[in-house]
Each structure stands twice: as C-alpha cells, then as structure tokens.
C-alpha positions as CSV (number, residue, x, y, z in Angstrom):
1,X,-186.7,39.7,-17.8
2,X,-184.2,37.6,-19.6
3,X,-181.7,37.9,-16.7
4,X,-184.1,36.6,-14.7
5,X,-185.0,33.8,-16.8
6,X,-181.2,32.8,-17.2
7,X,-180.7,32.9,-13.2
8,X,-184.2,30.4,-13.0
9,X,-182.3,27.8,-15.7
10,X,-178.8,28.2,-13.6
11,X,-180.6,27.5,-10.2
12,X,-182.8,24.5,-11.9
13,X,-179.7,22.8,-13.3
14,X,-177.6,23.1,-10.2
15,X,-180.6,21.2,-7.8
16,X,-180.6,18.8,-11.5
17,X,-177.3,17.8,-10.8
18,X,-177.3,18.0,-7.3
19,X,-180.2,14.9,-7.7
20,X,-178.1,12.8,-9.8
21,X,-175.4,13.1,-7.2
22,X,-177.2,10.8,-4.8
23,X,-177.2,8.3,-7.0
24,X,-173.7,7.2,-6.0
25,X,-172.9,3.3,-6.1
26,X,-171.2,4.1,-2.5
27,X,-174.3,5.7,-1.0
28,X,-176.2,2.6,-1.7
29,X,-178.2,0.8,0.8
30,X,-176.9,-2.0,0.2
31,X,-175.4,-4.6,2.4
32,X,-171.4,-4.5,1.8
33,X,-170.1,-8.3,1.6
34,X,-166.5,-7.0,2.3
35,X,-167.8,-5.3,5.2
36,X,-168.1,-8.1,8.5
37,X,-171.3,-7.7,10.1
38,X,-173.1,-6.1,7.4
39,X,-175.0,-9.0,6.4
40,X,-173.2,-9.6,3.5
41,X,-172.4,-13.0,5.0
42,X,-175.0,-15.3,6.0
43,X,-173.6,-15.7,10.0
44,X,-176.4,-18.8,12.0
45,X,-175.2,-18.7,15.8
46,X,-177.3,-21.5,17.5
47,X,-175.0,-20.9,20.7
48,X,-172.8,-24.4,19.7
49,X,-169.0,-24.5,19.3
50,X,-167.3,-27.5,18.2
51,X,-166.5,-28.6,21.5
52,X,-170.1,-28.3,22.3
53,X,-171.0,-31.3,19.9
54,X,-170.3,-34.4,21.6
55,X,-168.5,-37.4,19.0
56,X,-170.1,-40.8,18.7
57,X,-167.9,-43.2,21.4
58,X,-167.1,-46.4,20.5
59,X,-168.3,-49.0,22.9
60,X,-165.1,-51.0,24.9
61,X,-164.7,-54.4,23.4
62,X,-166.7,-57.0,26.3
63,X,-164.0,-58.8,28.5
64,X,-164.8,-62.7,27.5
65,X,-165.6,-64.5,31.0
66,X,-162.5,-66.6,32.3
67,X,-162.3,-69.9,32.0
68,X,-162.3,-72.5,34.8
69,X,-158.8,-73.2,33.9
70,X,-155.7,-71.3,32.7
71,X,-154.3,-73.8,30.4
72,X,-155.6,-76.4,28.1
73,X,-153.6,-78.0,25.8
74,X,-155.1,-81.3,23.2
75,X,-151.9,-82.8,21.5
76,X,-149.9,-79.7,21.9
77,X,-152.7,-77.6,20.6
78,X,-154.0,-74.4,23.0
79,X,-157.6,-74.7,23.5
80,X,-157.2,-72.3,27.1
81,X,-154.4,-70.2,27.5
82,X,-154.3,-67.3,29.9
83,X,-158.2,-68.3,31.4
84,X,-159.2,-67.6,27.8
85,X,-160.8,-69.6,24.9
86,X,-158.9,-69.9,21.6
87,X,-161.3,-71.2,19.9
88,X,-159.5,-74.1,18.8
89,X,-160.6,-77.3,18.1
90,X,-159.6,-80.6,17.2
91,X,-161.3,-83.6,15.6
92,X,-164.1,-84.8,18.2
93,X,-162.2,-82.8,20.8
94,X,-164.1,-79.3,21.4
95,X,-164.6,-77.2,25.0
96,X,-167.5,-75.4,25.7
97,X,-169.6,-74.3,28.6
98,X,-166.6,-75.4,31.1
99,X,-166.2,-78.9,29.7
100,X,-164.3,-80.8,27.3
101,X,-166.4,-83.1,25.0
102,X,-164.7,-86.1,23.6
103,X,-167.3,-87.2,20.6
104,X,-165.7,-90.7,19.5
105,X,-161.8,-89.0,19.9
106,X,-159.1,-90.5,18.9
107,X,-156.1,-89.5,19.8
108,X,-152.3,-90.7,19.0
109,X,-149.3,-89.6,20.2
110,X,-146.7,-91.3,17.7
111,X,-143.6,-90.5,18.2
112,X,-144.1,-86.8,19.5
113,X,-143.1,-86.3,23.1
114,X,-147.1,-84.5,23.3
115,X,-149.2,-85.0,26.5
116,X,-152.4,-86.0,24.5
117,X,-154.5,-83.4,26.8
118,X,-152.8,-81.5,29.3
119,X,-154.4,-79.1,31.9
120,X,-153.6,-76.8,34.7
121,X,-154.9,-74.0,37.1
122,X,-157.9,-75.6,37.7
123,X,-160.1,-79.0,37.5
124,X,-161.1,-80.5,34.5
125,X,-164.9,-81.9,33.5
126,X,-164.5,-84.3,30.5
127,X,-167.8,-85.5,28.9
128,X,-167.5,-88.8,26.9
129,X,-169.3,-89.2,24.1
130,X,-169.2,-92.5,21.3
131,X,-166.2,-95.1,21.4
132,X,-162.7,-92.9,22.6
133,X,-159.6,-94.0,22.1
134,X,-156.0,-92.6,23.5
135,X,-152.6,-94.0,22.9
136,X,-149.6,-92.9,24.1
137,X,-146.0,-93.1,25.1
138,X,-143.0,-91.6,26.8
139,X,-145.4,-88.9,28.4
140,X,-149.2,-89.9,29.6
141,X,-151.9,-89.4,27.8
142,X,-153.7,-86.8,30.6
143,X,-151.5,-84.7,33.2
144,X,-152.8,-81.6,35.3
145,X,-152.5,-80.3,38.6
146,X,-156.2,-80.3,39.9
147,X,-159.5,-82.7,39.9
148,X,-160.4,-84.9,36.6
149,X,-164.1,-85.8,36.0
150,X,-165.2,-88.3,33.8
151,X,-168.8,-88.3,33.0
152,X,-171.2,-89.5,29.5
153,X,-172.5,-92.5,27.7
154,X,-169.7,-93.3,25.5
155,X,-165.9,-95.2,26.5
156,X,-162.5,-93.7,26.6
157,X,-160.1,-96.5,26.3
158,X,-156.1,-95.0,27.3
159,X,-153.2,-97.3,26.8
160,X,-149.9,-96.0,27.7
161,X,-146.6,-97.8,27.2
162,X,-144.3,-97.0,29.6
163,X,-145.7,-94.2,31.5
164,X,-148.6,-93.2,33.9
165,X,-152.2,-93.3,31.6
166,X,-153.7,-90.8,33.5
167,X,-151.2,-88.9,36.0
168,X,-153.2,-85.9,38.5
169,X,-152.3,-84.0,41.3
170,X,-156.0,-84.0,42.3
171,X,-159.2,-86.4,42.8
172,X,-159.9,-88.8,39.8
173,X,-164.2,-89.2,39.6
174,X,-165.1,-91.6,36.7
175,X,-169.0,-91.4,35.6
176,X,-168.5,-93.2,32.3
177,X,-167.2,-96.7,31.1
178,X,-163.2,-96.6,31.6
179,X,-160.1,-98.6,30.9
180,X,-156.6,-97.2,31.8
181,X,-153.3,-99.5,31.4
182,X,-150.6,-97.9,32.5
183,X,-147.3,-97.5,34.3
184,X,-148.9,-96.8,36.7
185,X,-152.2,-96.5,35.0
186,X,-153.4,-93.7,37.3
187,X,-151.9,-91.4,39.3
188,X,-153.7,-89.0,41.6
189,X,-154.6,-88.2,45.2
190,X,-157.7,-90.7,45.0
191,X,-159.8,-92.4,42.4
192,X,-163.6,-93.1,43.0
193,X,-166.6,-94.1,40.6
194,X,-169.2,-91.9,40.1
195,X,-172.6,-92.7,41.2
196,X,-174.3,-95.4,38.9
197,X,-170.9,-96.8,38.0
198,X,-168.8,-99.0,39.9
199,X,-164.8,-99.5,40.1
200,X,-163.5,-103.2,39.0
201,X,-159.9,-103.4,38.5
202,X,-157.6,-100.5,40.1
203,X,-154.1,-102.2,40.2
204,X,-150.8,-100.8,39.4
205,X,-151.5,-101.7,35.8
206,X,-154.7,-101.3,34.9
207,X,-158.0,-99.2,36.1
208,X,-161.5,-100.2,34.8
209,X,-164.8,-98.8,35.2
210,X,-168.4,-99.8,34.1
211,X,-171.9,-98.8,35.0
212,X,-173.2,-100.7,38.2
C-alpha cells in the first residue's frame, strides 16, 4: 500500500512541475517588439509614400504689363527702362497709366549736360497740370524718337539757350497752353494744335500755343 502511495506522490509532482513549466516568459503570447511584424510596432499604411504627397507650389511672380515706351528718363533719372516702370518719381513729375503728368514741374538743368526728359521706343502723352516750367541748356529740354502729345489745363513754359527746346523725330500735337524759345525751338516731323487750341507763333525761335 505504501508503494503505491509513494508512486501516486511521484506521478502528482511530475504533472506539478510539468504545469509550472508552461509558464515560460518565452512561451508568452505576447506580441514581441523586437520581432517586425508582430505588432509590437504600431505600422498605419494608408497606401501613401512621400512621393505620393504633393508640396504646396509657389505661384510664378506676375510679368508687370510693358510700357508704351522702353526708355524714360526725367533729369537723368529712369522712370522706364527695359518697357518697365521703376517706380521713380520726381517732384511734380510722376508716370502712370501710359502718361507723364507734369503737376506745376519745374525743372532745371544747371550746368549738367541732362536732357530734362528724354524718351525713346515709343510716343510720349504728357499731361500738364498747374504752371510748368523748363530751363535748359547745351542739350534740349525734351528729345525722343517718336510722337509728343501735349494735353491738360495747366502751362509748360521751355526756354532753351542755345539748343533745340523741344527736338522729335516724330509728330508734335499741343492740347495745352505752350511756349517754346529755342534754337530752333522745335524740332520734329510736324507740329499741329490740338483741337480747342490754336497755333500763334511757330518761327525758328519761338512756338506758342493757347486755347482758341
């Protein structure tokens, strides 16, 4: 009886420890971190890559509309170069919309060698505003190679000494009160008033303008 008891307590602590076996850190259930694709990583695939995700693209900087003319210069100063404002201005002397506004200008050459306003590559619309005033010497006071428009309510009053006031390769319109003296006082292909004003000196000397 007692070997049977003692073979009972031999069998019982063998499936004892066999139970505690199973309790093995390894066996666990588990996710293993170390292990890729065991879930110990939290992996999102929403089907993107990088070059999936399209970058913000910065708008192209707007070409500024070209000018009427390709060059501008007031007293040596660039208010159009390359068909392109600058943005420059001078006192009473400003361009916008296509046309230089003189707003009671005056304008000096001294001693400078300076064409007081000096265009090319196009025709030139000058609106007079208030009493104007040019004076120049040894180069005139306007020069450019296309058509010259005069138009406003004010005066421009040019006096050079010794050269051409006003010398154009193109057609001189004048729709504003005008006196040129000169030497000449104007050259250009042809020199006409404007309708409402009327021409009443146009010598070699001396060009004036008034309303009719």
């Amino acid at each position: 009886m007692k070997k049977y008891l003692s073979i009972l307590l031999a069998l019982a602590l063998v499936l004892s420890l066999a139970a505690c076996g199973t309790d093995d850190p390894a066996s666990s259930d588990l996710p293993d971190p170390d292990v890729e694709g065991s879930g110990g990583e939290l992996d999102v695939d929403d089907g993107s890559t990088p070059t999936d995700i399209n970058a913000a693209t910065p708008a192209p900087t707007p070409t500024p509309d070209p000018q009427p003319l390709e060059t501008l210069r007031v007293c040596g100063v660039s208010i159009i170069k390359d068909s392109q404002l600058t943005f420059l201005a001078l006192k009473g002397v400003k361009y916008e919309d296509g046309v230089l506004l003189l707003d009671a200008a005056e304008l000096d050459s001294g001693t400078m060698n300076d064409i007081l306003i000096e265009y090319s590559g196009g025709d030139l619309d000058v609106q007079v505003t208030g009493e104007c005033v040019f004076t120049s010497s040894v180069s005139p006071s306007i020069k450019g190679d296309g058509d010259l428009t005069f138009t406003g309510d004010g005066s421009l009053s040019i006096t050079a000494v010794d050269v051409a006031g006003i010398s154009i390769e193109g057609k001189l319109t004048v729709g504003c009160a005008l006196t040129v003296t000169g030497n000449p006082a104007v050259e250009s292909s042809e020199t006409v008033a404007a309708e409402g004003y009327a021409i009443g000196t146009n010598d070699s000397g001396t060009l004036t303008v008034a309303a009719a």
